[in-house]
C-alpha angles and dihedrals in degrees: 000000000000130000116245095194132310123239115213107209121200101207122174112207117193114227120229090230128005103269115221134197130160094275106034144020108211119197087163129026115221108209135182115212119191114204113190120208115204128169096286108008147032131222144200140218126174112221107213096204115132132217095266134022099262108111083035149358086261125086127183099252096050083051090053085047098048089043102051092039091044140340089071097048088043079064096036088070088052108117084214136002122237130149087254093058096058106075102040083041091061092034098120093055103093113219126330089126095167095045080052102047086052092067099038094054089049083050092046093039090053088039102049087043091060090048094047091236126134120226089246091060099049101044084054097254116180102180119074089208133027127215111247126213131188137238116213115195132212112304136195091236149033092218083046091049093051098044091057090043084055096049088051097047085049096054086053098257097157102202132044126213124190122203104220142183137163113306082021113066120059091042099049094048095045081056102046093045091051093046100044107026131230092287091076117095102245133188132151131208135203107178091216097314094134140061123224081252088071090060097111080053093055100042088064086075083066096088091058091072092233120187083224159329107242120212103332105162125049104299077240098062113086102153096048086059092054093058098040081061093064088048109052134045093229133086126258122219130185140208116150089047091052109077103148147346097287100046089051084051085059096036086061103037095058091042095251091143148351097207133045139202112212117208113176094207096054100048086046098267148314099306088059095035084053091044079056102054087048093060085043095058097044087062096036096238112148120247127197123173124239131207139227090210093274129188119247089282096067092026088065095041086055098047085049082052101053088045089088116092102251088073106095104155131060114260127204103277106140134180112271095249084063088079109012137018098222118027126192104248123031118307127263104231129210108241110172096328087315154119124211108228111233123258102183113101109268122006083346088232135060128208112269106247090225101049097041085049090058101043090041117109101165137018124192131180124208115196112211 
């Protein structure tokens, strides 16, 4: 296989409700998609940058840079084009994983196209359908909070995630608890927000029987989490801090955590993310796999994803109307608190011509 030239498309995708962390409040969601061109076939990846480094030290205009100086040339020189050539190919890049899995999962999508194989096949999945839960981000309200979490319990989603940050943790999961029962699937994330000194804060979220905390310390401070595990009942779980294999291997050996959330953008695409859940399961830590509030292209990469068996806890792999109304290929659907893992070869969908034209807001060619 040998690529032909790449298109970088700008598209611009209106959320249904501003979505709020504790870095960041979305009301529309900037994406790069990379669409790789070879002899016979065509393939897409979906860059999760954001706009601004906040969720990371990436953006999406630094990925279209890297991408266009040098992580395409650095394929163009490549003699033939397979899944396996990408990363040692793009080695002396530092950094820029996103930008970089990208640009692996369009390679693996047009690959796995030309050899009549699903993504779901080839990444080793054994489940036809994978439990969705749901992330609920900051709200101005706990009345508001538990109206959305009811509206999610009510479509089927069958686990519920909080976003969480100082002044806004203990109070929303009592309610919620109280509210909703024990019976409900509950986790919290902070994406970084707290210090190892608000650890007496955090383990009063010990009596909620929460599955985890997720990241609640900076993604560079192992050892605080280390310590934050011995201190508190819940499990940690960790996703900024986890950027590849060898990093989860750490994580767990110190202790850091005893969960971990598997992005494959962030850890520089699916090889690595399944090279994850492989160290995980040797030492039988559970894995799930989070979102970046994808379109249906990385959502179906991702259901494809948490389709292999050391995936044990519902990720956060909603139904497209979760994020937008009206979504560019065609839509995941919530059947019985499921996704249907794709079949078709690739990704298993395309982008709909219509509805990428309409949220597109830039379009670039690269020769090769």
């Amino acid at each position: 296989m040998k690529l032909v030239g790449v298109e970088l498309r700008r598209i611009a995708m209106p959320l249904v409700a501003p979505f709020r962390t504790s870095f960041a409040t979305l009301a529309t969601r900037e994406i790069l998609l990379v669409r790789v061109e070879t002899e016979h076939h065509e393939g897409y990846g979906e860059c999760v940058t954001m706009a601004g480094p906040l969720y990371s030290s990436e953006y999406t205009a630094a990925a279209a840079d890297v991408l266009r100086s040098h992580l395409v040339p650095a394929l163009a020189t490549l003699p033939a084009l397979d899944p396996w050539a990408i990363a040692p190919a793009l080695a002396a890049f530092k950094g820029h994983r996103m930008a970089k899995a990208a640009l692996e999962t369009a390679v693996l999508d047009a690959w796995l196209r030309a050899h009549d194989l699903s993504m779901g096949q080839w990444l080793g999945a054994t489940a036809e359908r994978v439990p969705a839960g749901v992330s609920v981000g900051i709200m101005d309200s706990v009345p508001a909070l538990l109206d959305a979490v009811d509206g999610y319990l009510s479509e089927g989603y069958l686990r519920i995630k909080l976003k969480i940050e100082p002044g806004w943790d203990v109070e929303p999961v009592r309610a919620v608890r109280e509210r909703f029962g024990d019976g409900v699937l509950l986790q919290v994330d902070a994406n970084t927000a707290y210090t190892l000194g608000d650890a007496a804060q955090l383990a009063r979220l010990d009596p909620y029987g929460l599955l985890l905390i997720e990241q609640p310390l900076d993604e560079e401070d192992i050892r605080g989490h280390a310590a934050l595990a011995e201190r508190v009942r819940t499990p940690i779980c960790l996703d900024e801090s986890i950027v590849s294999a060898r990093s989860a291997a750490d994580a767990i050996a110190r202790g850091a955590c005893s969960v971990v959330n598997i992005k494959p953008g962030r850890v520089g695409g699916y090889l690595e993310a399944r090279r994850i859940h492989d160290v995980c399961a040797a030492h039988s830590v559970p894995v799930w796999c989070g979102g970046m509030l994808e379109t249906g292209l990385g959502r179906a990469a991702n259901v494809a994803l948490a389709a292999l068996p050391g995936f044990t806890l519902p990720g956060d792999t909603s139904a497209s109307d979760r994020y937008y109304r009206t979504d560019i290929t065609e839509p995941f659907v919530l059947k019985d608190g499921h996704l249907d893992v794709p079949r078709a070869p690739g990704l298993g969908l395309s982008p709909i011509p219509g509805k990428l034209a309409e949220v597109t807001e830039s379009t670039e060619w690269i020769n090769v």
